[in-house]
N, CA, C and O of each residue as an XYZ file, in Angstrom:
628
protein
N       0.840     -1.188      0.000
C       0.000      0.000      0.000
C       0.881      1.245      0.000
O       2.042      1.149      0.396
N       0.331      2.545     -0.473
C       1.539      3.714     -0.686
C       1.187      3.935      0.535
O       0.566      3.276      1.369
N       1.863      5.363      0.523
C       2.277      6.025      1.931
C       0.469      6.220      2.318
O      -0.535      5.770      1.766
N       0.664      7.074      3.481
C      -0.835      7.507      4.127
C      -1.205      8.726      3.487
O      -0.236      9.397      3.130
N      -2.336      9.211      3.238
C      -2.317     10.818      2.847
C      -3.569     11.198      3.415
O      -4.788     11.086      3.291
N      -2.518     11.783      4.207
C      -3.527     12.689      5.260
C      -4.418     13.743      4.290
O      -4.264     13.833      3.072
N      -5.241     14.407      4.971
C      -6.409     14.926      4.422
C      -7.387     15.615      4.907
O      -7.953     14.928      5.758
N      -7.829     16.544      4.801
C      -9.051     17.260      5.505
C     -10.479     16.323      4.944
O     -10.523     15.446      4.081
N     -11.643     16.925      5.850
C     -12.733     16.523      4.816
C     -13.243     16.732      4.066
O     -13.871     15.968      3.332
N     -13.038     18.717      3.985
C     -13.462     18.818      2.529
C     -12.160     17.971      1.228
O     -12.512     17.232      0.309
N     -10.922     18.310      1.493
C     -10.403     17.348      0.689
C     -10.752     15.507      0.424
O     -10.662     14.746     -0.540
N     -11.060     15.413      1.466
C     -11.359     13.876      0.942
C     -12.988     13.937      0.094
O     -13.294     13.052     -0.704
N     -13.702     14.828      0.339
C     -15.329     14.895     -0.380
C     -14.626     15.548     -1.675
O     -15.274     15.288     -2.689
N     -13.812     16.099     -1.847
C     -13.510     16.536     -3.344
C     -12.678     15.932     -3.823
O     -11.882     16.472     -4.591
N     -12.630     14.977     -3.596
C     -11.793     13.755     -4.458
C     -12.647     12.746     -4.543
O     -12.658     12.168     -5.630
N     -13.543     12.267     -3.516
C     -14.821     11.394     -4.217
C     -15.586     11.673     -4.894
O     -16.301     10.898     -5.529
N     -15.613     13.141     -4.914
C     -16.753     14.011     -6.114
C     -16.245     13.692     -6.979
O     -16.904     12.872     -7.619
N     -14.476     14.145     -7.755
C     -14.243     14.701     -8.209
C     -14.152     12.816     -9.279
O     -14.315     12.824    -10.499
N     -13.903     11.567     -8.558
C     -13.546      9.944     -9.009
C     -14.648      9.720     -9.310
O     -14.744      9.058    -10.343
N     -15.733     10.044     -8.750
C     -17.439      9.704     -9.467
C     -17.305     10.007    -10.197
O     -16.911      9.147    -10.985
N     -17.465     11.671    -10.890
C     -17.571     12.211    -11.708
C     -16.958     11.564    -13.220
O     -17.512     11.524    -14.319
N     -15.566     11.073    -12.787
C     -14.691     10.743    -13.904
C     -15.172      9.386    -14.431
O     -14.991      9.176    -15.630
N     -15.805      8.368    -13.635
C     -16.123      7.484    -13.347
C     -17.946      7.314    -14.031
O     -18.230      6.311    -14.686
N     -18.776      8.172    -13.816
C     -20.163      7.590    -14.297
C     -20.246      8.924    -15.248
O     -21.407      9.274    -15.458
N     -19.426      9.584    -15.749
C     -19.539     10.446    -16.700
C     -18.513     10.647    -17.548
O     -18.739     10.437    -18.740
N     -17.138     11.105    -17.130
C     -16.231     11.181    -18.251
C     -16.047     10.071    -19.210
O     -15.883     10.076    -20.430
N     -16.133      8.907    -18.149
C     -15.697      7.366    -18.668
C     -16.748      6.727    -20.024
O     -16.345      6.129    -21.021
N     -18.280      7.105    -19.648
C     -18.662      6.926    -20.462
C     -18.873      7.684    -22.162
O     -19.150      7.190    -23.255
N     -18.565      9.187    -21.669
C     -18.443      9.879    -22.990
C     -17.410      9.513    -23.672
O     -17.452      9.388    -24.896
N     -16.144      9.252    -22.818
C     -15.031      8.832    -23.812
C     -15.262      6.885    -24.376
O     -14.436      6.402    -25.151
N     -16.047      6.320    -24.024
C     -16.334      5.001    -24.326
C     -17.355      5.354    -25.455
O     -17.404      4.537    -26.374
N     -18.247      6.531    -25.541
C     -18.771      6.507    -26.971
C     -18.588      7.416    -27.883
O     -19.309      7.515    -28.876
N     -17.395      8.323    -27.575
C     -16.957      8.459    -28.835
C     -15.906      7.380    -29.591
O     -15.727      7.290    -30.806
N     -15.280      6.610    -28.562
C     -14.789      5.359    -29.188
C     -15.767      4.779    -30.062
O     -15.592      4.899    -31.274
N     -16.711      4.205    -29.653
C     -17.741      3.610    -30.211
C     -18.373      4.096    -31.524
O     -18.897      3.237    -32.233
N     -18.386      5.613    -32.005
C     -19.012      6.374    -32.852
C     -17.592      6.317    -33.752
O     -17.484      5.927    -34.915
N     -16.754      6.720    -33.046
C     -15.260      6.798    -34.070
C     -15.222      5.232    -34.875
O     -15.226      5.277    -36.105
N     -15.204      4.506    -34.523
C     -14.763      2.792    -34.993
C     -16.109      2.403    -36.046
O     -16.010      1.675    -37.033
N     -17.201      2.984    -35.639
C     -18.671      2.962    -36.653
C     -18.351      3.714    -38.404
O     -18.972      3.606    -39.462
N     -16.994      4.522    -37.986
C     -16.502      5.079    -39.246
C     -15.875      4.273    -40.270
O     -15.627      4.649    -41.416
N     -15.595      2.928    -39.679
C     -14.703      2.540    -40.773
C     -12.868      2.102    -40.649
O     -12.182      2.292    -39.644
N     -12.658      1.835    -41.222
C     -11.022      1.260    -40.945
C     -10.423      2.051    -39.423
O     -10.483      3.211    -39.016
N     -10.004      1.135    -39.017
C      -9.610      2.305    -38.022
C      -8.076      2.573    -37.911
O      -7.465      3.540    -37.456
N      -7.806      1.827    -38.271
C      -5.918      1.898    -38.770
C      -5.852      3.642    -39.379
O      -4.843      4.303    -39.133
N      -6.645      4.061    -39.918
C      -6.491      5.378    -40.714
C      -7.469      6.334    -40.044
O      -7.677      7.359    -40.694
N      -8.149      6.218    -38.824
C      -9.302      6.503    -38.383
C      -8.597      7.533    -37.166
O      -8.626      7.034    -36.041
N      -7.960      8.934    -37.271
C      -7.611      9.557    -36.231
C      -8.830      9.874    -35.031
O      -8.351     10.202    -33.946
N      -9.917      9.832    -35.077
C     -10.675     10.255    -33.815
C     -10.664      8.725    -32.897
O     -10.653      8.685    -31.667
N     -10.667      7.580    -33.754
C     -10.462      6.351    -32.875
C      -9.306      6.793    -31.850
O      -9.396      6.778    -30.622
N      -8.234      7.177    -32.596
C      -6.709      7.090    -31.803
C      -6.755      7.862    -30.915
O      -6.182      7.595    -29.859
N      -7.450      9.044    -31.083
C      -7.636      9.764    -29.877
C      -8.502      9.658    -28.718
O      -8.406     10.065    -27.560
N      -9.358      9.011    -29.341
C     -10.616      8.794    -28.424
C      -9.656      7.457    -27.119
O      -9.701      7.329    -25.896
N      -9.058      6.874    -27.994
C      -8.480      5.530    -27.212
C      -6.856      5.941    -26.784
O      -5.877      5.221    -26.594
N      -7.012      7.246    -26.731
C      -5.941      7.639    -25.892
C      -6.162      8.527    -24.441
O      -5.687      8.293    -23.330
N      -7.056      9.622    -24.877
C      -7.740      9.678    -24.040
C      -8.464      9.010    -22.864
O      -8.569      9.530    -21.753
N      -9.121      7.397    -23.329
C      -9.111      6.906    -22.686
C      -8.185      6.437    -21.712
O      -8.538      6.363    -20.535
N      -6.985      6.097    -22.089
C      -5.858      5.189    -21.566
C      -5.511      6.466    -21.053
O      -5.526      6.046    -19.896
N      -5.209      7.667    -20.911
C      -4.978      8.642    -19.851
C      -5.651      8.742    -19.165
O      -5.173      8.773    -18.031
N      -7.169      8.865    -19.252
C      -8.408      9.098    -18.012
C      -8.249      7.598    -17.191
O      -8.088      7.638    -15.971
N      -8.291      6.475    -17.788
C      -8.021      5.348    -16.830
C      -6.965      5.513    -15.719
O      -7.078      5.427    -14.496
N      -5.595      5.852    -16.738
C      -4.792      6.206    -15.515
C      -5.052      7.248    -14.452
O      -4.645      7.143    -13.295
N      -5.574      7.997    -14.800
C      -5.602      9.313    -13.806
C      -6.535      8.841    -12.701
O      -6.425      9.330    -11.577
N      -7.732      7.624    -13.050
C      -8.602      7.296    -12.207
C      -7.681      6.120    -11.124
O      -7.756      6.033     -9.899
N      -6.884      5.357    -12.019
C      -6.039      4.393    -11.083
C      -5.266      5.279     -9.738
O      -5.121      5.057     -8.536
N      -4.957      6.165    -10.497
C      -4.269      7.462     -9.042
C      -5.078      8.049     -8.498
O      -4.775      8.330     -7.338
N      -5.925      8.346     -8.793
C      -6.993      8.549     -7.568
C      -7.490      7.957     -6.353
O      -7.669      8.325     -5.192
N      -7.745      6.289     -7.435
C      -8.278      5.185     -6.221
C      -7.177      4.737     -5.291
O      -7.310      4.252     -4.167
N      -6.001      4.999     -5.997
C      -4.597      4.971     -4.963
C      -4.870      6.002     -3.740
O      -4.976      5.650     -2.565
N      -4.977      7.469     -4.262
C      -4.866      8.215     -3.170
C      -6.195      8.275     -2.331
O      -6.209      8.841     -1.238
N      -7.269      7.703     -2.845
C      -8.710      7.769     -2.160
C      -8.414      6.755     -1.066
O      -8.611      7.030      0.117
N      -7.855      5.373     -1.538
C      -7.333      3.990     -0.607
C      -6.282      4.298      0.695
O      -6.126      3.821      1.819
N      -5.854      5.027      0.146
C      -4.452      5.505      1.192
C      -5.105      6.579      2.000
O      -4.479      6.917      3.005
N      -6.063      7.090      1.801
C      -6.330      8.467      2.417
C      -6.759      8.518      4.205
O      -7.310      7.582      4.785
N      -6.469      9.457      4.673
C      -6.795      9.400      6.429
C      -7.595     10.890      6.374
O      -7.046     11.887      5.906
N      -8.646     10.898      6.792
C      -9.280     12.248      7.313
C      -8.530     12.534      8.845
O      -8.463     11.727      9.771
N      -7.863     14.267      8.805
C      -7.425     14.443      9.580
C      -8.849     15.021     10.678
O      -9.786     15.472     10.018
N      -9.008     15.031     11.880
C      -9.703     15.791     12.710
C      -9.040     17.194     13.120
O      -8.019     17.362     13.788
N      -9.861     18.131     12.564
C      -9.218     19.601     13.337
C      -8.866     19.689     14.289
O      -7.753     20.206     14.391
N      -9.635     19.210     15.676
C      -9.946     19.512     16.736
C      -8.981     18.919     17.655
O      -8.697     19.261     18.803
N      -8.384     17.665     16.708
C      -7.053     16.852     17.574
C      -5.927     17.199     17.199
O      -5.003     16.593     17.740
N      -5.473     18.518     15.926
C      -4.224     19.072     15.122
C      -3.840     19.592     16.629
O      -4.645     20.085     17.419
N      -2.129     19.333     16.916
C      -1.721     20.047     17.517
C      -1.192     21.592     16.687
O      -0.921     21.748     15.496
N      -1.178     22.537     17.743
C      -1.444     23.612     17.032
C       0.319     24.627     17.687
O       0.733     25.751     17.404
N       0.836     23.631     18.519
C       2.302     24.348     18.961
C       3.694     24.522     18.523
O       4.712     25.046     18.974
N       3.144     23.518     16.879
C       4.271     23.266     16.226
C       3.492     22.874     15.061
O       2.446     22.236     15.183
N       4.228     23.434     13.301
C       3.512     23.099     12.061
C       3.499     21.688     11.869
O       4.258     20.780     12.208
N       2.364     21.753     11.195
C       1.735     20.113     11.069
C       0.458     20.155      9.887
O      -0.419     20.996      9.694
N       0.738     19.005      9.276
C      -0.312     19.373      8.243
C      -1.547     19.856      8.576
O      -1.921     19.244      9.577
N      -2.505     20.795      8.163
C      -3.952     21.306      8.451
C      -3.144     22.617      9.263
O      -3.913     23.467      9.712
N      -1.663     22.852      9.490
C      -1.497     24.137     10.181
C      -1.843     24.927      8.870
O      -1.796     24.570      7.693
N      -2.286     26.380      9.580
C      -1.982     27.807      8.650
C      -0.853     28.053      9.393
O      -0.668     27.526     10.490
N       0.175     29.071      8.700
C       0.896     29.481      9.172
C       1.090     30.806      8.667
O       0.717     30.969      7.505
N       1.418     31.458      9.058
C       1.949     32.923      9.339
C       3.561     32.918      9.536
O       4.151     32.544     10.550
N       4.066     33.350      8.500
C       5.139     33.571      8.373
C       6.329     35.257      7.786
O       5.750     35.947      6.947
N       7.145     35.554      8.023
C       7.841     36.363      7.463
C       9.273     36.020      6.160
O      10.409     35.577      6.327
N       8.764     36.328      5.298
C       9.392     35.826      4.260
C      10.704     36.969      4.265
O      10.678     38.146      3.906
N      11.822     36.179      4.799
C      12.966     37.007      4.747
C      13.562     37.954      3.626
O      13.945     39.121      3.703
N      13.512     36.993      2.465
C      13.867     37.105      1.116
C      13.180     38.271      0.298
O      13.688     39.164     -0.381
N      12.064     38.019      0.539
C      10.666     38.979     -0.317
C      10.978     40.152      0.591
O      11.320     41.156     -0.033
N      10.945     40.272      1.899
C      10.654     40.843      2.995
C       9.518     41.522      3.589
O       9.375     42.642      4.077
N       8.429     40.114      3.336
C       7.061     40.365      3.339
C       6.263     39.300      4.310
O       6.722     38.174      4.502
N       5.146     39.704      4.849
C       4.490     38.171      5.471
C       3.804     37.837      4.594
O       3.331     38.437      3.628
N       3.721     36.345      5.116
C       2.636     35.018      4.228
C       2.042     34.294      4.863
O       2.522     34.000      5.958
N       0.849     33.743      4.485
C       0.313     32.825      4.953
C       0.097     31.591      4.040
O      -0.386     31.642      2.909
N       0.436     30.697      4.555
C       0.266     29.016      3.815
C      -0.713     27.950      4.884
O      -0.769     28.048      6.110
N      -1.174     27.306      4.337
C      -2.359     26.233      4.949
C      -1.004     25.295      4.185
O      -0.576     25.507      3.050
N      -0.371     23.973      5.382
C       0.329     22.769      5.200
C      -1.189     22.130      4.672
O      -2.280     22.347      5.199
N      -0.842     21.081      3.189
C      -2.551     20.169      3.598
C      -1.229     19.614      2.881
O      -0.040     19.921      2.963
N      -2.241     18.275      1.838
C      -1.303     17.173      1.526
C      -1.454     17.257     -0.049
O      -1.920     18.166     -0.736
N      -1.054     16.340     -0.319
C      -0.382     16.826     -2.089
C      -1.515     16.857     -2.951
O      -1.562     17.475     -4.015
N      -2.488     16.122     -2.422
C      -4.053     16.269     -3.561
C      -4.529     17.233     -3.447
O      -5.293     17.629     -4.327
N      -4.274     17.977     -2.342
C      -5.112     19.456     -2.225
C      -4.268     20.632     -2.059
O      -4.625     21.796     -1.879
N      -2.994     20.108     -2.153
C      -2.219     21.839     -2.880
C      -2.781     22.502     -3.972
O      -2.921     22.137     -5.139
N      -3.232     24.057     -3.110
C      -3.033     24.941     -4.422
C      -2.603     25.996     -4.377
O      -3.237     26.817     -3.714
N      -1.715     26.299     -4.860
C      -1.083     27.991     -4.625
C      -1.353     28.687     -4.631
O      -0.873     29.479     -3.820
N      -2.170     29.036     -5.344
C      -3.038     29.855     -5.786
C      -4.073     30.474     -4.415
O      -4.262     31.643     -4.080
N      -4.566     29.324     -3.875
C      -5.357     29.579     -2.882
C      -4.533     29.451     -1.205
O      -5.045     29.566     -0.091
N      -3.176     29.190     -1.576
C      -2.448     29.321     -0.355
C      -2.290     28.245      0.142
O      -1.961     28.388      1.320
N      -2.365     27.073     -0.192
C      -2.398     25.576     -0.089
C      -0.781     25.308     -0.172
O      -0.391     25.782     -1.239
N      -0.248     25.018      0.189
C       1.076     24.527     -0.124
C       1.406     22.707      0.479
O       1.237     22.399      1.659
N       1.845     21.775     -0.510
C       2.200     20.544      0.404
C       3.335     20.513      1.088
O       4.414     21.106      1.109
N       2.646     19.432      1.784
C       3.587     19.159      2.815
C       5.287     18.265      2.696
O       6.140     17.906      3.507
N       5.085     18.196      1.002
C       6.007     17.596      0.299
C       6.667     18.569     -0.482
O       7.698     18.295     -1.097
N       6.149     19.678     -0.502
C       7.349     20.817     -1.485
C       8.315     20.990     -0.689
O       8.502     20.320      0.327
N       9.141     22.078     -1.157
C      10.004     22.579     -0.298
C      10.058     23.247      1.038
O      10.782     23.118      2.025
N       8.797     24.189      0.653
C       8.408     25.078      1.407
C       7.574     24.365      2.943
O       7.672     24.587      4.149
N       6.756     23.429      2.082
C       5.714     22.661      3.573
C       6.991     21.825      4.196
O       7.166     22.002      5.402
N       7.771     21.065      3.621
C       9.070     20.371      4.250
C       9.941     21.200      5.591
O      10.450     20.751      6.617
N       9.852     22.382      5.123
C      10.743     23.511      5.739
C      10.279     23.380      6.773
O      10.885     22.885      7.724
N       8.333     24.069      6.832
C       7.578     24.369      7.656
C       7.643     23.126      8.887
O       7.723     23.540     10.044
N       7.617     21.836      8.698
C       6.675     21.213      9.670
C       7.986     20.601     10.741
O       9.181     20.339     10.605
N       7.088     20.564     11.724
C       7.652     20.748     12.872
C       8.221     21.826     13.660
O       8.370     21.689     14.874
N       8.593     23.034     12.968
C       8.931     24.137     13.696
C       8.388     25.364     14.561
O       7.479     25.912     13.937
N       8.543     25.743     15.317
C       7.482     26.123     16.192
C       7.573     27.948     16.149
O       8.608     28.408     15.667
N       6.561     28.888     16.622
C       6.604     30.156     16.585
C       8.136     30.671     17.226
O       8.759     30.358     18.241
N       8.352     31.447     16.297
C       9.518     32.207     16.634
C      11.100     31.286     15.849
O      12.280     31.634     15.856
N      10.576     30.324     15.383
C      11.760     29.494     15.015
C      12.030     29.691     13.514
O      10.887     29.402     13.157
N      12.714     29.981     12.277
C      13.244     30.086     11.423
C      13.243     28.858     10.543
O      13.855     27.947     11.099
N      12.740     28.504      9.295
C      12.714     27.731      8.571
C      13.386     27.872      7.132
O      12.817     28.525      6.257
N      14.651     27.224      6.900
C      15.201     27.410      5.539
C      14.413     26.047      4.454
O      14.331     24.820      4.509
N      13.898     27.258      3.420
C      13.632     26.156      2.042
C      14.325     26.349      1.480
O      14.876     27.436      1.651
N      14.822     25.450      0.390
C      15.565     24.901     -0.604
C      14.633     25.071     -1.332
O      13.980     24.071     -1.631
N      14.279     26.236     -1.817
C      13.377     26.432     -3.633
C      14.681     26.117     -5.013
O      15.872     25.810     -4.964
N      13.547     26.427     -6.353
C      14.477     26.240     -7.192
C      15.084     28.152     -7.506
O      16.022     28.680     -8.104
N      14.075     28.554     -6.815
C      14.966     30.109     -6.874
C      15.826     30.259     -5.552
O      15.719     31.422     -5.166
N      16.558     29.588     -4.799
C      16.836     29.485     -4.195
C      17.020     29.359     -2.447
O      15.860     29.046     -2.175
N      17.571     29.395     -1.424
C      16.979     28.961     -0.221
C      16.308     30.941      0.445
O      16.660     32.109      0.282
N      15.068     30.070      1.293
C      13.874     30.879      1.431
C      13.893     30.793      2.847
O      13.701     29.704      3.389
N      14.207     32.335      3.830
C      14.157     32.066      5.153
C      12.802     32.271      5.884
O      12.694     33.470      6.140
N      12.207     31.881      6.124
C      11.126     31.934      6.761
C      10.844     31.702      8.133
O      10.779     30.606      8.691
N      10.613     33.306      8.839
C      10.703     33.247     10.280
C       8.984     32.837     10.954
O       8.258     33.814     11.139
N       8.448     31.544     11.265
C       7.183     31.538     11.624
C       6.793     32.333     13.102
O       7.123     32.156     14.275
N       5.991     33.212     12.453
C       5.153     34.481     13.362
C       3.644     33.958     13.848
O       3.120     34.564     14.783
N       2.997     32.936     13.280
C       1.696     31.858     14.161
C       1.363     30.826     13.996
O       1.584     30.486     12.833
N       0.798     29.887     14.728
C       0.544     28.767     13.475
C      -1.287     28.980     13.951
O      -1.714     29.759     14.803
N      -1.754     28.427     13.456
C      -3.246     28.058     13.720
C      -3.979     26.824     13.049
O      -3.316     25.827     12.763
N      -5.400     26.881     12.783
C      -5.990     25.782     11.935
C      -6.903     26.731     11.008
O      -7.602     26.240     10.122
């Protein structure tokens, strides 16, 4: 079995949404345009077959990694996160040495990083840095723009 992947609950409900979905809907549109493509005729020369049946063989895979990370998955409880030291489900509050600005990042786990929304995993550089270190303590990342000092100023949930 892979590793564990921890998880909130809205992350774990948006990954069963998200495996249904692919599952009693994508799966079947791409099974009939296969079906409509191959109704054309030779299919050796038949480009919407090839695509249609590639497509497929990518959406299969993407569903096999899902049911991996859906199988492996642990719902974390908020209410039991220790909150005295970073840990996945921490926010953190930080001072970005480099930038010379504060930030805030939510540690979650790699299915529900998004940067965008301030999500960072707990497997980048940056969530690596973060966990375990406690307010007032200094965290060096190893980015690819190079190392990132980050003095943590709170943690919370």
């Amino acid at each position: 079995m892979a590793d564990i992947n921890y998880m909130t609950k809205e992350g774990y409900e948006h990954l069963e949404k998200e495996l249904r979905f692919l599952k009693t809907v994508k799966r079947p549109e791409i099974s009939n345009a296969i079906a409509e493509a191959r109704e054309k005729g030779d299919l050796s020369e038949n480009a919407e077959y090839h695509a249609a049946r590639e497509e497929l063989a990518l959406l299969e895979a993407k569903i096999a990694n899902m049911e991996n990370q859906f199988g492996s998955a642990r719902i974390l409880d908020e209410s039991k996160v220790d909150i005295s030291k970073v840990g996945i489900l921490s926010k953190v509050k930080v001072f970005n040495k480099k930038l010379n600005k504060e930030q805030t990042f939510n540690v979650v786990s790699e299915a529900e990083a998004d940067l965008k929304a301030g999500k960072i995993s707990s497997n980048s550089p940056i969530g690596r840095a973060l966990l375990g270190k406690k307010i007032g303590e200094i965290a060096v990342a190893q980015t690819p723009a190079g190392a990132m000092e980050l003095e943590i100023l709170s943690i919370s949930i």
